[in-house]
Structure formats: C-alpha cells, structure tokens
C-alpha positions in Angstrom: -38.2 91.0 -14.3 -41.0 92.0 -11.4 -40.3 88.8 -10.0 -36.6 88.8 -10.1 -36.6 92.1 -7.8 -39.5 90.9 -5.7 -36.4 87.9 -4.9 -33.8 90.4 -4.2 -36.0 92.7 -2.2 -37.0 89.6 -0.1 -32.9 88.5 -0.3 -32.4 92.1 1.1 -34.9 91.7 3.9 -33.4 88.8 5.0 -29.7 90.1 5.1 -31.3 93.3 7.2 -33.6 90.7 9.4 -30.0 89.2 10.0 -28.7 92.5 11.3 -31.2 93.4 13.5 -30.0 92.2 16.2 -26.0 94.1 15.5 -27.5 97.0 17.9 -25.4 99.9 17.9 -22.3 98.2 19.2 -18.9 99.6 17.8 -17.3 95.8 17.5 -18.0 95.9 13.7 -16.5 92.6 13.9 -19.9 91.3 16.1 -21.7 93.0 13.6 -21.0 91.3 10.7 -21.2 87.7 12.2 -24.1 85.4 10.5 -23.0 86.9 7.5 -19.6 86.4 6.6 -17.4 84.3 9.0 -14.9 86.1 11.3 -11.2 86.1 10.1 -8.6 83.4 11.3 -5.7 85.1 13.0 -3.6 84.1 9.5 -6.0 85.3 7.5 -6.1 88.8 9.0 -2.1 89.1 8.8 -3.5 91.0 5.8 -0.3 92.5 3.9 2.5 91.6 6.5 3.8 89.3 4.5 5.6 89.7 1.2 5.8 86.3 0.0 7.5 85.6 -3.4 5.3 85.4 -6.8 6.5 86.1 -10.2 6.0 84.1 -13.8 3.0 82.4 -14.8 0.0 84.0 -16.9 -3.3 84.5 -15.9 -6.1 82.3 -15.8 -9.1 81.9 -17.7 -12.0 82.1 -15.3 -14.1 79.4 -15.5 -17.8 80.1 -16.0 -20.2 78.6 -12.9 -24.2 78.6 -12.0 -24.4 82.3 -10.4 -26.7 80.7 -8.2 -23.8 78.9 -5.8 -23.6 81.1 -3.0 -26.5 81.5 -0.4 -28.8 83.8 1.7 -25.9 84.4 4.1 -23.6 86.2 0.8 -26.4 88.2 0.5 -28.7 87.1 -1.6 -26.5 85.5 -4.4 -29.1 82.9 -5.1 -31.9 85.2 -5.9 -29.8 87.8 -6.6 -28.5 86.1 -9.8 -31.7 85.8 -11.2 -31.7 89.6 -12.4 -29.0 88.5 -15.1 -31.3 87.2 -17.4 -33.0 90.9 -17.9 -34.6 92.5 -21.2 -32.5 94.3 -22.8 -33.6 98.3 -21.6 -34.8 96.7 -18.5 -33.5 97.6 -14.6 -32.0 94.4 -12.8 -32.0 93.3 -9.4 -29.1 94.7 -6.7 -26.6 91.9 -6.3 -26.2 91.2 -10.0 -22.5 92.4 -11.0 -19.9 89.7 -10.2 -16.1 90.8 -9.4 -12.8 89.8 -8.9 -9.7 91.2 -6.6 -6.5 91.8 -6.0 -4.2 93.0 -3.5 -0.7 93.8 -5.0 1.0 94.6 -1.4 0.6 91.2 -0.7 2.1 90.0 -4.1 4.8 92.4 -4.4 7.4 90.3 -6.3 4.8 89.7 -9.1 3.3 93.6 -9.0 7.2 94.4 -9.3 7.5 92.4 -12.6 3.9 93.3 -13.8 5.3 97.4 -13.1 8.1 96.5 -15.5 6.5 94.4 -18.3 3.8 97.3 -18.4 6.5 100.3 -18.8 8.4 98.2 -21.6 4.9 97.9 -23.5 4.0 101.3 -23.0 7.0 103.8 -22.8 4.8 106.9 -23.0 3.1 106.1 -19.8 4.4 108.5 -16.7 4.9 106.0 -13.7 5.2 106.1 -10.1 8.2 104.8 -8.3 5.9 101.8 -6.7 8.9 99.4 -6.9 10.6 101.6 -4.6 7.1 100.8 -1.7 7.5 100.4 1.9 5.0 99.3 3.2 4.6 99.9 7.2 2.6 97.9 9.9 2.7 100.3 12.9 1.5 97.9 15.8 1.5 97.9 19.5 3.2 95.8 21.7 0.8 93.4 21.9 0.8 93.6 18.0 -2.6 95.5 18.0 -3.1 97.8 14.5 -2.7 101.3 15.9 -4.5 103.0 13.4 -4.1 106.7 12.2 -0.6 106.9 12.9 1.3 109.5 10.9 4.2 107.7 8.9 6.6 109.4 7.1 10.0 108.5 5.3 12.8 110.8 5.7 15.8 110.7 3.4 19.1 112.3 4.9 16.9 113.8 7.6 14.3 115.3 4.5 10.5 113.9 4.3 9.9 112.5 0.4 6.8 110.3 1.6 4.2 110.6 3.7 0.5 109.1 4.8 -1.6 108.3 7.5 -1.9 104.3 8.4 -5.4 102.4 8.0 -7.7 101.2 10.6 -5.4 97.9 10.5 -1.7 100.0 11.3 -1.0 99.8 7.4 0.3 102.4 5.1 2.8 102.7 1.9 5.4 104.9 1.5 8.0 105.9 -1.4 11.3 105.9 -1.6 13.0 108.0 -3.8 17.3 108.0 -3.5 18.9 104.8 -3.8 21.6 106.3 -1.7 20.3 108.0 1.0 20.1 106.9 4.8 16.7 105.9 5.2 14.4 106.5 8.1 10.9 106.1 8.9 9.2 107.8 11.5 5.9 107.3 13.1 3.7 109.4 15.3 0.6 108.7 17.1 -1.4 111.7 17.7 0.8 113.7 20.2 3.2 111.8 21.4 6.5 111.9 20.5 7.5 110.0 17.0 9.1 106.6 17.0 12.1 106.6 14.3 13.1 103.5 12.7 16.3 102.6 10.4 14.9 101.6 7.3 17.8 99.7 5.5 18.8 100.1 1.1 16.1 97.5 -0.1 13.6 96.6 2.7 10.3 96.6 1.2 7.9 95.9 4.5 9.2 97.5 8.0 7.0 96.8 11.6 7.1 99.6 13.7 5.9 99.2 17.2 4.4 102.1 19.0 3.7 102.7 23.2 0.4 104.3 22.3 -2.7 102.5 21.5 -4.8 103.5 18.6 -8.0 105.6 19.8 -11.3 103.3 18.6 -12.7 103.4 15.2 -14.7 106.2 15.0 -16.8 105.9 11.5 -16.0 105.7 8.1 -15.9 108.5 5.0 -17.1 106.4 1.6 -16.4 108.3 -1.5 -17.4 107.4 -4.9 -15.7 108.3 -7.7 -17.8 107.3 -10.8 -17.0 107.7 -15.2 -20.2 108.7 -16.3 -18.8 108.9 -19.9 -20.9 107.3 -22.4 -19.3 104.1 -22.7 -20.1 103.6 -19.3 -23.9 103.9 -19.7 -25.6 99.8 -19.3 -22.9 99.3 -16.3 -23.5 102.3 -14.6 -27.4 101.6 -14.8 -26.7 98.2 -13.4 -24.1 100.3 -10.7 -26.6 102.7 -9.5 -28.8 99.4 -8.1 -25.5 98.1 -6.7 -24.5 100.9 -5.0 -28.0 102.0 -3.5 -28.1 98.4 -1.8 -24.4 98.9 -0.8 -25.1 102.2 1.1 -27.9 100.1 2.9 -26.0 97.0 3.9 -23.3 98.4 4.8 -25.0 100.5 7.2 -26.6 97.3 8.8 -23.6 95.1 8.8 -21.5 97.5 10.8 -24.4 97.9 13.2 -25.5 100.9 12.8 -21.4 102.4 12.5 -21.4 106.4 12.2 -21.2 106.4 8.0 -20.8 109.0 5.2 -21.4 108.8 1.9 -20.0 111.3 -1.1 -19.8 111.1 -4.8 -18.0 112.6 -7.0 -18.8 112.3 -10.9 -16.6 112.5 -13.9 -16.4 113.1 -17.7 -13.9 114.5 -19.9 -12.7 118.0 -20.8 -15.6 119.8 -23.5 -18.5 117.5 -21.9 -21.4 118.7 -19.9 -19.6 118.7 -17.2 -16.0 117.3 -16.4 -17.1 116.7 -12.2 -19.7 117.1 -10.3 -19.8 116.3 -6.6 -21.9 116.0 -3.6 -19.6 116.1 -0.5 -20.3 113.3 2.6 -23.5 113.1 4.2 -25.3 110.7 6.5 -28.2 110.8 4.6 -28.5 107.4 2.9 -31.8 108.7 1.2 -30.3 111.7 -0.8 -27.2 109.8 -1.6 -28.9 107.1 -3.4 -31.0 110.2 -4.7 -28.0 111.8 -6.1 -26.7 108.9 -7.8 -29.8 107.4 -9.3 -30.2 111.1 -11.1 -27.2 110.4 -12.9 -27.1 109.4 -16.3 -24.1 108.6 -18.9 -23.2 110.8 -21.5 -20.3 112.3 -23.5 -16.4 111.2 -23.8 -16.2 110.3 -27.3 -12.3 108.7 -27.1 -11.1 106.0 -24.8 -9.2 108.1 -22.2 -11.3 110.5 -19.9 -10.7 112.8 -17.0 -9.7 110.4 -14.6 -7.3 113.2 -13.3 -10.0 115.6 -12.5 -12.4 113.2 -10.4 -9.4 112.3 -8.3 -8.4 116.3 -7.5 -12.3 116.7 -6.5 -12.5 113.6 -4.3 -9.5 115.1 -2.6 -11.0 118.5 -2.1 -14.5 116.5 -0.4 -14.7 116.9 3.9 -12.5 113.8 4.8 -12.7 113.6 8.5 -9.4 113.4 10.4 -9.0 110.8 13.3 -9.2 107.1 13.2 -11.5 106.9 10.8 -11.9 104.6 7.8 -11.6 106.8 4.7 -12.4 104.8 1.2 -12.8 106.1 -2.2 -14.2 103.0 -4.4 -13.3 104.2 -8.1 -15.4 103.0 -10.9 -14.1 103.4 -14.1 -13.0 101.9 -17.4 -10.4 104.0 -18.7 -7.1 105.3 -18.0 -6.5 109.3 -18.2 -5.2 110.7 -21.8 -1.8 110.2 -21.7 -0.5 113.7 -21.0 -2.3 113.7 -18.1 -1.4 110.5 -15.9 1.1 113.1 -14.2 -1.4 115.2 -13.0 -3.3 111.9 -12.3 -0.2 110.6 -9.6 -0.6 114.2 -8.2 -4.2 113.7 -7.5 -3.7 110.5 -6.3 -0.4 111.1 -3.9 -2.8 114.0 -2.4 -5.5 111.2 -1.6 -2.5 109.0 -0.2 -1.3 111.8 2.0 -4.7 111.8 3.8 -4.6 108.4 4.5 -7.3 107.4 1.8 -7.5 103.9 0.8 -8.9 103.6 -3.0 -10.8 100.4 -4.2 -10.9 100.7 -7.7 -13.9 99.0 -9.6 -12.7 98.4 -13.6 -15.9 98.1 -15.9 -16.1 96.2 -18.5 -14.1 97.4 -21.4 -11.9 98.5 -19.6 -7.9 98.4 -21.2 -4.2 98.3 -19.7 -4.0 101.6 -19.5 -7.0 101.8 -16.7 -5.9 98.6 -14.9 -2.3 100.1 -14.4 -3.7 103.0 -12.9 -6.1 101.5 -10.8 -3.6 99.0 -9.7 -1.3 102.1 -8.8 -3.7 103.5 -6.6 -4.8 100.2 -5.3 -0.9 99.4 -4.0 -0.1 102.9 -3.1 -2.8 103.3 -0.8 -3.0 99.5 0.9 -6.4 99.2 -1.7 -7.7 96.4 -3.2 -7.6 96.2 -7.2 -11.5 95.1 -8.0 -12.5 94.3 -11.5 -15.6 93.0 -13.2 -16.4 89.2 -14.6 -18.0 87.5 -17.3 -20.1 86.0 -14.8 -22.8 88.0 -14.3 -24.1 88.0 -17.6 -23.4 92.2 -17.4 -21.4 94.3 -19.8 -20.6 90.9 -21.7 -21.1 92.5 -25.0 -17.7 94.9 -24.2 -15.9 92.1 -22.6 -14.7 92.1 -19.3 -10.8 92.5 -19.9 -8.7 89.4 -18.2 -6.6 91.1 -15.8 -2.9 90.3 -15.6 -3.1 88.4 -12.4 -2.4 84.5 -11.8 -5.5 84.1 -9.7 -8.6 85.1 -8.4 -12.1 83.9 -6.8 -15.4 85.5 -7.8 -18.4 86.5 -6.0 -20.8 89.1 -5.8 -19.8 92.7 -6.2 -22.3 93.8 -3.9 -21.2 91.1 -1.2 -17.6 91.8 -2.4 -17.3 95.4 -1.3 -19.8 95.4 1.8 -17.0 92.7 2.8 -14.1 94.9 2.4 -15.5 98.3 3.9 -16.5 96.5 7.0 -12.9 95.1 6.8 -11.8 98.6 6.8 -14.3 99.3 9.6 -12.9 96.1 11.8 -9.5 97.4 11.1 -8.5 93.3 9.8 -9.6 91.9 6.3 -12.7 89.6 6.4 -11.6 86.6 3.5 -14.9 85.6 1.4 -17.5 82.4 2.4 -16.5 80.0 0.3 -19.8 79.8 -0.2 -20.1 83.0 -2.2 -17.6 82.0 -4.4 -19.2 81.6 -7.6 -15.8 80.9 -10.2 -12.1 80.7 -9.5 -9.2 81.2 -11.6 -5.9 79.8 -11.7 -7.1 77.4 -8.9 -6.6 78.8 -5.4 -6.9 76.8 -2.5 -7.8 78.7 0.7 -6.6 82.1 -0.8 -3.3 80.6 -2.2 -2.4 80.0 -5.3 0.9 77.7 -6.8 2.1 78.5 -9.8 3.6 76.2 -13.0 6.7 77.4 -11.5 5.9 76.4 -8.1 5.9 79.5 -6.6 2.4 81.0 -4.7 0.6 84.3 -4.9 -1.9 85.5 -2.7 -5.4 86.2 -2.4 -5.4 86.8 1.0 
C-alpha cells in the first residue's frame, strides 16, 4: 500500500510539474494543454446537435488492464496500482473509474429511456423533460455568450427559466402544447432578444449583439450521501476529491476557484445536511471532507431532496461564472418526496447551475433517473461508476441504460469536464486514458444494431 501512494504522489507531482508553467493566464484552454488535447471545432459543438438514437440495449463493459492510460491522464498508470488494497486500507487518488453520459446530445433515446422508465415505475413523479429546449445563445461570430438570461414565455407568461453555461447553453421547459411559444434572451442590460419557438422544436440558436463578459471563476459544490451504504466509496471519494480540488486548481492555471460541500443523510439520522459554504481555501475543504464519515439511512431511499434545497441556499456567485454541483450518491429520494426533489432541483436550474451527478456503486433506477433528470435539465453530464477499478465491486456497479460509453479515470474524468466548464467548450477524453469501452464507440460515436448512432461527444 505505502508504495502504491508513494506512485500516485510522484503521478501527482508530475501532473503539477506539468502545470507549472499555466501562469495565471485566464485562457483555461492554454492551461490545460500537455494534459489533455485541445478540442476539434466538431468536437466542441457540444449539444448543438440533436442527432437521432433510439433502440438497442446497453453494453456490457468489457474489463481492461487499468494500467492503459499514461502520465499525461494523470497518473492512470500508477494510479491503478491502489486497486489491489487490503481490505480496511486507504488507496491511492486516481483509483475510481467512471463512465458518462450526456442525454441533450442523445435526446431521441433519453426521450424513449423517460417513457420506458415511467411505464416501469408509475409511482415515480416526473418532470416534463420531453417537453426540453435546449438553447445555444451565440454571437454573430457564433461565440458562446455565456450568462445570458433565457426564458420561455407561453402566451406572453414565463413557465421556464435559467441562466446559460460558460458555452451559451441552457434547457428550458415547455409546459402547454398549445400555446405560442417564445423564448427570450437577455445579456446583462441590454435589451432581450425574442425568438419564435415553433410546437415541437426541441434545440433553438439564438444569436445575440452582445459578447459574453470573460470567464470570471468557477463555484464547485459537492453534494455527498453519507448514508451508511455509502461508507468504502466514500472513503475511496474523500482521496479522489482532495486530489480533484488540487488539479483542478493547477490545470486551469491558477483560475479564481471555490469549493463548498454539502452533506446528506436521511430524516431521524445524526444529521439530515450539513454544509460548509464556498471558500478558496483548498486546505480546509479537503479538511472538511476528510472529517466526514458514513453513517445512518437504514432503507434504500435517502434525503436526496434536502441536500439539493441546501446546495441551493450555498453563496453562488452571479456573473459569468462556472457554477457546478457534482452529486454523489446512490439512491434515489423516498418516493413521496421526488416532488420536493424537482423543486430543489428547478431552484438549482434557475441559477444557472450545472449538476454532474456521480452514481456509486449500488446504486438502482430510481437514482439513475434522477440523476439523469438533473444531468439533462441543467446541460450536466450523467457520471456513473465501473467495475473497473476494482472499487465497490462487492455492491455491483449497476449497468446503466445507455448504448455506449468509454471509461477512464474519475479523477481525470471530472478535472476534464470542470475545466470544460471553465473553457466554456467540452474537452473529449485522450484516447489514451481510455481504459474500457462499451457498445464500441469510435471517436465518440456509436452505431447501433439498428443502425442508428448515439453520442458520446
């Protein structure tokens, strides 16, 4: 075990040696190169597109040496060494392994995944996500303008609203089959730009005069189940995490970055949240989540509800700045409560949050519904655990119902997609940190038995 963390400490020195020369430059993109390569100008169309997908099943991932990607994916050949840990022992950062998903950019299937879910599961409250828009607001040179205020007025009344991410994107709901549509899009104080959104458009480009003003930071929530069935991952998490507040910090080149957490249980626990609002102090966030321990629930479901209301009530700067809540979890709330759940979540949508949901292992439909819900509603990405690392193996990582999906390292994973958020266009994975695929993709497409293609990016 000492020897697998002295490798990941040196794997971590390396990635930061790598950074050192980022300087405090604002182009997060500069940043991050050396680590993972830039973005074509395809690749970064990001959810623009809403290409056909439906049928098929998913894959069965196929198992693969851990070791396959290289210093450059941080550390994902030393890294994997901590898998083969004592039981009761701490591993090495840079150990979990994770799939993703963006359901925006694989509407038609997320459409037919919303229904087969509601037939299964009638008692489940749902949100209307079939109903989505999603809106690119853009310039005229097709530049994101990010932080632009979208709303979608039916017969003149606002039903949906949110503020766009860094990259111009942001979902909203339609409600009345019938009414006239209109979207309407302001940035800052200028005067709103109004669009005609015809019955059944699901994607809508708005261009704007005004520019979006330059990143200015990003607002990193975590909202963690500390339940008891969550007690080996969330030993494993606390690791990942404390070397994702770090690497983060130097791939974005020294990018102005806060950190909050937000903890939950169930109702009759110790607790049902606790928080710690953003701070710039790295050193008392890691603090504050390596104190934590796992305890309570009893039943499956928890108090998802109640983790989401608190992450809302956290100091979420205004501006154009990148806000993220990364959701780790692996259950769904009780029943009676996904409701108050949607509320929690719409409130998060409204201030322009994006949430990255994490599922754990053992996690069940009911929790990768949800997290899929907030994933789509607020232009996330759905992330969920594999096999691969060895971790959580015991519970089973649940296959999710997707029809394909690479693998790599969580820790690379997510530092990937918050300095995506940060660059304002999606960064796709190495290919040489991609330890397993599923459903064979080929460069982030995948065709189907039916001969139709999803996306991975």
């Amino acid at each position: 075990m000492k020897n697998a963390i002295h490798r990941y400490l040196a794997a971590v020195l390396a990635v930061c040696a790598l950074c050192a020369g980022c300087g405090s430059s604002a182009d997060t993109g500069s940043a991050f190169n050396g680590m993972i390569p830039e973005a074509s100008a395809s690749d970064k169309a990001g959810g623009t597109a809403v290409p056909s997908g439906g049928g098929g099943g998913s894959g069965e991932a196929t198992a693969s040496d851990a070791s396959a990607g290289d210093a450059s994916a941080f550390g994902a050949d030393d890294a994997a060494a901590g898998t083969d840990a004592a039981v009761g022992e701490q591993p090495a950062a840079g150990t979990l392994t994770a799939g993703d998903w963006n359901d925006n950019l694989n509407f038609s299937w997320f459409v037919s995944y919303l229904a087969d879910m509601a037939q299964a599961n009638p008692g489940w409250a749902t949100l209307p996500l079939q109903t989505r828009v999603l809106v690119h607001v853009v310039t005229a040179q097709e530049g994101p303008v990010g932080n632009a205020h979208i709303r979608l007025l039916e017969d003149g009344a606002e039903v949906s609203a949110t503020f766009a991410g860094t990259d111009g994107r942001g979902v909203v709901l339609a409600q009345s089959a019938a009414a006239k549509r209109v979207v309407e899009v302001q940035v800052g104080a200028a005067a709103p730009t109004a669009v005609d959104l015809p019955q059944g458009q699901t994607s809508l480009t708005v261009v704007t005069p005004e520019a979006a003003a330059p990143i200015d930071g990003m607002d990193v929530a975590f909202i963690v189940d500390t339940t008891g069935s969550m007690g080996d991952e969330l030993d494993f998490l606390k690791v990942e995490v404390e070397a994702l507040a770090s690497n983060v910090k130097a791939a974005t080149g020294g990018a102005d970055l806060r950190f909050g957490l937000v903890l939950y249980r169930d109702m009759g626990d110790e607790y049902v949240t606790r928080t710690f609002d953003f701070t710039t102090d790295i050193a008392a966030f890691k603090a504050n989540i390596g104190a934590q321990e796992a305890a309570g629930g009893g039943d499956t479901p928890e108090a998802v509800q109640e983790g989401f209301k608190a992450a809302g009530a956290l100091s979420w700067r205004t501006g154009n700045v990148a806000r993220v809540a990364i959701h780790v979890a692996d259950a769904s709330p009780h029943d009676q409560d996904f409701v108050a759940y949607y509320a929690a979540l719409e409130a998060l949508h409204k201030l322009g949050v994006r949430v990255f949901p994490v599922a754990s292992s053992g996690h069940d439909d009911g929790c990768e519904y949800v997290m899929r819900a907030a994933a789509a509603l607020t232009v996330g990405r759905y992330v969920f655990l594999t096999d691969d690392s060895g971790v959580g193996v015991a519970q089973g990582h649940a296959k999710p119902h997707i029809p394909c999906f690479d693998v790599e390292l969580l820790l690379g994973k997510l530092v990937r997609l918050l300095t995506s958020e940060l660059q304002g266009s999606y960064i796709p994975a190495d290919p040489k940190a991609i330890i397993s695929s599923s459903g064979g993709p080929v460069a982030g497409v995948c065709t189907l038995d039916d001969g139709s293609q999803t996306y991975i990016y």
